[in-house]
C-alpha atoms as one frame of an Amber mdcrd trajectory, in Angstrom:
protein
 -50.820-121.796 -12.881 -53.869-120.063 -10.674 -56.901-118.972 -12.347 -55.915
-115.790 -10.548 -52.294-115.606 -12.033 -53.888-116.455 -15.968 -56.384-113.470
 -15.589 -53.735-111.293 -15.182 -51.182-112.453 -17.483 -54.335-112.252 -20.215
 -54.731-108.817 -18.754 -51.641-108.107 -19.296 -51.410-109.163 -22.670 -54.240
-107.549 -23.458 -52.446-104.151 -22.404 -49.623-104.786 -23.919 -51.485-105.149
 -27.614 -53.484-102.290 -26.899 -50.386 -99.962 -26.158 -48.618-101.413 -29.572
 -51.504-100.968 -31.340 -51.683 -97.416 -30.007 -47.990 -96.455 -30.709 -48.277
 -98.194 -34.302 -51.136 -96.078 -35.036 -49.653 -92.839 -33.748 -46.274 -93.564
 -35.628 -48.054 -94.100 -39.080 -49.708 -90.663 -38.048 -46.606 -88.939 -37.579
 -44.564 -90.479 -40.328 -47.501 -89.695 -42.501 -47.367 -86.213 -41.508 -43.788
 -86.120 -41.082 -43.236 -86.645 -44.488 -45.669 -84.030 -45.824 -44.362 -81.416
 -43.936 -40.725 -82.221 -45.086 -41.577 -82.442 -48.673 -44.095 -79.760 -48.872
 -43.343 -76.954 -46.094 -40.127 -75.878 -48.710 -42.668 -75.463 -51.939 -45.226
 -74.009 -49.533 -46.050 -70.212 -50.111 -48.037 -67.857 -50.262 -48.105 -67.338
 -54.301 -48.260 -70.877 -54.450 -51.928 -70.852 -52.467 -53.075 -67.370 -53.872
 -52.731 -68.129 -57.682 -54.285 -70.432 -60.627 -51.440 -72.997 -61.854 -50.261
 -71.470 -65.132 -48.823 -74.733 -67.435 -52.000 -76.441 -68.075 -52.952 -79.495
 -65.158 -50.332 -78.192 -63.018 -47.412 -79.705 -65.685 -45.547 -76.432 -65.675
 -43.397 -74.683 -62.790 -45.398 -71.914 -62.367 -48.756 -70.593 -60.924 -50.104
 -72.652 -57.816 -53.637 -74.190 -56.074 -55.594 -71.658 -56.100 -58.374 -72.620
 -57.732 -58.426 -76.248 -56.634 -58.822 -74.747 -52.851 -61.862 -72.402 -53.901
 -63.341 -75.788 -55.464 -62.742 -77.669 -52.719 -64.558 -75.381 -50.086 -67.808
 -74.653 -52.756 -68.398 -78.542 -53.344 -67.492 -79.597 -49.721 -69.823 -76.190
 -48.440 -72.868 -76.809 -50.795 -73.044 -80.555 -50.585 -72.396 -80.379 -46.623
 -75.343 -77.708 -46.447 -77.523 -80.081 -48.899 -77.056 -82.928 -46.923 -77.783
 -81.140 -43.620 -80.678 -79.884 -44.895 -82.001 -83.383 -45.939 -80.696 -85.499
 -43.398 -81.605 -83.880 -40.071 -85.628 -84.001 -41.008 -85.181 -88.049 -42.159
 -83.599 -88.479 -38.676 -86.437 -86.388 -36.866 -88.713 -88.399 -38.579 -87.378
 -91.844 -37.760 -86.833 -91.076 -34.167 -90.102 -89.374 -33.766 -92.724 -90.438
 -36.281 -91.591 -94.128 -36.862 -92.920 -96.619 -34.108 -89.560 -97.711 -32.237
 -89.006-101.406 -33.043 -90.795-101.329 -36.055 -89.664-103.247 -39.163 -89.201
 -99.697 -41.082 -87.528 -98.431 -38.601 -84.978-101.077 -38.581 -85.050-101.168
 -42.208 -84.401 -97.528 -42.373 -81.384 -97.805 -40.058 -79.874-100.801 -41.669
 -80.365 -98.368 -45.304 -78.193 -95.753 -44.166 -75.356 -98.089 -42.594 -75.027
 -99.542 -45.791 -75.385 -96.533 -47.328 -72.620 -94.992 -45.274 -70.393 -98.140
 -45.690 -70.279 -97.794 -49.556 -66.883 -96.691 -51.526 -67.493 -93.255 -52.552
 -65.972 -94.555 -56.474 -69.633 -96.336 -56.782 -71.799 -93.150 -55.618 -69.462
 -91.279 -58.414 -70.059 -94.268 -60.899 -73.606 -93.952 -60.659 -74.153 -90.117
 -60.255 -71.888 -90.495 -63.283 -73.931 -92.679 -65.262 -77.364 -90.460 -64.398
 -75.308 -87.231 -66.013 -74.449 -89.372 -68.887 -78.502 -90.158 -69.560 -79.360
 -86.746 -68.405 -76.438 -85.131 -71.017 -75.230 -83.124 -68.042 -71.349 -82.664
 -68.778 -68.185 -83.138 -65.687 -69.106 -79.818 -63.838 -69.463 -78.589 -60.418
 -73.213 -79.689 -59.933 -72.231 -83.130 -60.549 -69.924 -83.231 -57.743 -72.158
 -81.278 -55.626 -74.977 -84.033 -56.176 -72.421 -86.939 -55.835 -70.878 -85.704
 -52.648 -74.300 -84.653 -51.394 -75.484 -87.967 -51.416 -72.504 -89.726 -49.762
 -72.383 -87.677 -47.143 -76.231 -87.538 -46.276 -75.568 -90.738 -44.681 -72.959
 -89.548 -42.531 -75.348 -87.002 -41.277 -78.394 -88.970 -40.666 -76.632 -91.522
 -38.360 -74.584 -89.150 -36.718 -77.709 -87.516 -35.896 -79.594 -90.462 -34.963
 -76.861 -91.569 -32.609 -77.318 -88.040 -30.901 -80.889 -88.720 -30.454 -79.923
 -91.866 -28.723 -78.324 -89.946 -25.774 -81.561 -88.277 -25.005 -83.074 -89.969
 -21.718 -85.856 -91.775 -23.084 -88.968 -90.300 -20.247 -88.032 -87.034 -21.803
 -90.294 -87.949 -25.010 -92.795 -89.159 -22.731 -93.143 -86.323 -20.276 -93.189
 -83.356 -23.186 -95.706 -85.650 -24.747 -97.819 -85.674 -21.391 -98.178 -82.080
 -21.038 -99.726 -82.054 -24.541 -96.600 -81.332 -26.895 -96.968 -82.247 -30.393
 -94.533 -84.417 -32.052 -92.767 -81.428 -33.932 -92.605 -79.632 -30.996 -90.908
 -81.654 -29.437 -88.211 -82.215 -31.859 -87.822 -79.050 -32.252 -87.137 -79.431
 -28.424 -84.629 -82.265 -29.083 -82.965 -80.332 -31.997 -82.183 -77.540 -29.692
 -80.922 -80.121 -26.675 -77.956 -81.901 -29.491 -77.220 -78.347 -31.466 -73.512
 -78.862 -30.682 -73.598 -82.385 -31.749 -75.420 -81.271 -34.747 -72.395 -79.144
 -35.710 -69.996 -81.805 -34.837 -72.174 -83.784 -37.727 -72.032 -80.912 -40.193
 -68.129 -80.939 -39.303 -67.899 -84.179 -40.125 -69.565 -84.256 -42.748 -67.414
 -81.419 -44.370 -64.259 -83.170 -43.372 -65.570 -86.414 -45.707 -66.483 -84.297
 -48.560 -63.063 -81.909 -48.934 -60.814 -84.548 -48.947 -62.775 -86.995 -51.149
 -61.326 -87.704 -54.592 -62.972 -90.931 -56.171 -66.717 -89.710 -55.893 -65.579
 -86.554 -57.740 -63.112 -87.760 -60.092 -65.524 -88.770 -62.635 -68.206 -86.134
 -62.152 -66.258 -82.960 -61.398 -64.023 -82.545 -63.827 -60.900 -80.633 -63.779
 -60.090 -76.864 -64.471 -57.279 -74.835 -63.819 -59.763 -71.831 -63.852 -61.233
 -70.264 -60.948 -64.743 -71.854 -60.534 -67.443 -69.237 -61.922 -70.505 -71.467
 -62.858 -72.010 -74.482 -60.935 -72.203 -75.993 -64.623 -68.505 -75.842 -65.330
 -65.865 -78.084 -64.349 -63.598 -77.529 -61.229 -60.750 -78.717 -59.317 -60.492
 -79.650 -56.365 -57.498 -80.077 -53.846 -57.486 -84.123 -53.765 -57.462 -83.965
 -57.945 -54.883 -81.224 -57.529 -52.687 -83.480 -55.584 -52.938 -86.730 -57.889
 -52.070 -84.653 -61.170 -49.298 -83.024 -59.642 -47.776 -86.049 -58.459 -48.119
 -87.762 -61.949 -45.776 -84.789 -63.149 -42.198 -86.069 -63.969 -40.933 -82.663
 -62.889 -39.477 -82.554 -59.099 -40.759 -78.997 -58.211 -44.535 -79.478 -59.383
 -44.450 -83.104 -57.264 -42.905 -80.571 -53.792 -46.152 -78.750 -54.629 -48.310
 -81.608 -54.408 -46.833 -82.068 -51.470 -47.361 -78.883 -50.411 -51.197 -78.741
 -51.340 -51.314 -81.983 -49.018 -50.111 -79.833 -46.247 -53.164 -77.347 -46.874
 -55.753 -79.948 -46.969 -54.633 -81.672 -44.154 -54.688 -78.225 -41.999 -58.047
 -77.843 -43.170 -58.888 -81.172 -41.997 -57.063 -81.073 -38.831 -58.762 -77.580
 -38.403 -62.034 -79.418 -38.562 -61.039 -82.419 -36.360 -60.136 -79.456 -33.450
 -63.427 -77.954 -34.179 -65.161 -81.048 -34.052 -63.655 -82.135 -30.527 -64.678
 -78.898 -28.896 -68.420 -79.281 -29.952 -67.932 -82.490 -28.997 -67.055 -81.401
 -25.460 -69.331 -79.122 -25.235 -72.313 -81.645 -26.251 -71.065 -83.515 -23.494
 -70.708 -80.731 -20.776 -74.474 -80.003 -22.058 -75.004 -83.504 -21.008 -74.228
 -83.293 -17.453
């Protein structure tokens, strides 16, 4: 056989896994979905998502999710807004104050990715084991802080990445016309806005639909959430008690509360796309 004739049987080949691997991953998708919306559009309504559950953890018939999708939006909206806050300036400042190259600036970078690669269980372990020393009980603050901190590193590289994009005799031409450093980040900041929402987005996606990081430091409620210091559901902790229940109609309704969650996520993944086309139009 021709060297000609191997290259393209290997490209081939190589086509051929790529298109399985692209129809396996869009059949998991749609069985995944598939199955949600068969076992949870019937149980889906609209007392179900307007009302508290009413037998205690979801174990009776009665009531609905409520509360665990008012929980959900305050921890995922406060923690995104936190982490915003404190990961755009650590970005600025490692794009813009740290010498490029630099052994911080590698070390800083090599923080966050393992930072961002950690199971969110051990950030809710340890924010866990800080509210156990600081005698702070399972409340809404301790989720807040715990999903605050995963999700700052989501942020910060998402941001940095953005920064990446920026042609690099842009820095150096605002800096010859006597721009400070701030100035021009605030320059840069305004150049990657859409990509900064597509960070926030993402960010926001990550924190709604996590479940270990706030299983030990949010508690549970089947309350509306009042005070940042009380405990409060949330729609992944919803979902895992109501499937424990033995009882077929409160398992349709975690099924159901699967379906909302994964509209707000796939609401977010839209949203997230168009910024992300926009960033890019923005580009050119």
């Amino acid at each position: 056989m021709s060297n000609v004739k191997k290259r393209l049987l290997k490209e081939k080949l190589a086509k051929g896994a790529m298109q399985l691997s692209g129809m396996l991953i869009t059949g998991c998708l749609f069985f995944i979905v598939g199955t949600i919306l068969y076992k949870g559009l019937p149980y889906l309504s609209w007392e179900m998502i307007s009302q508290t559950p009413q037998g205690g953890f979801y174990i009776g018939k009665d009531g609905g999710i409520f509360n665990a999708i008012l929980g959900s939006l305050y921890l995922a909206s406060v923690s995104t807004a936190l982490a915003t806050l404190i990961g755009v300036p650590i970005s600025i400042y490692v794009h813009m104050y740290v010498k490029s190259g630099s052994f911080l600036e590698r070390a800083c970078k090599l923080l966050f990715d393992v930072l961002f690669g950690i199971p969110s269980i051990v950030y809710g372990a340890i924010a866990f084991s800080i509210m156990v020393w600081m005698g702070i009980r399972a409340s809404l603050l301790g989720g807040i802080i715990t999903i605050t901190l995963l999700t700052i590193p989501i942020v910060v590289r998402t941001i940095d990445e953005l920064l990446k994009t920026l042609p690099i005799d842009l820095k150096h031409v605002t800096f010859s016309l006597g721009s400070t450093r701030w100035e021009t980040a605030k320059m840069f900041l305004r150049y990657i806005r859409p990509g900064i929402f597509t960070a926030v987005l993402l960010a926001f996606g990550r924190a709604i639909g996590d479940v270990a990081g706030v299983l030990l430091t949010t508690g549970f409620s089947d309350n509306l959430p009042k005070y940042i210091d009380e405990p409060a559901a949330t729609l992944p902790l919803a979902i895992f008690f109501q499937l424990s229940s033995p009882i077929p109609e409160v398992q349709g309704r975690a099924y159901a509360s699967a379906l909302v969650l994964t509209f707000i996520i796939l609401t977010i993944v839209i949203c997230t796309h168009i910024l992300a086309s926009k960033q890019q139009k923005h580009k050119i």
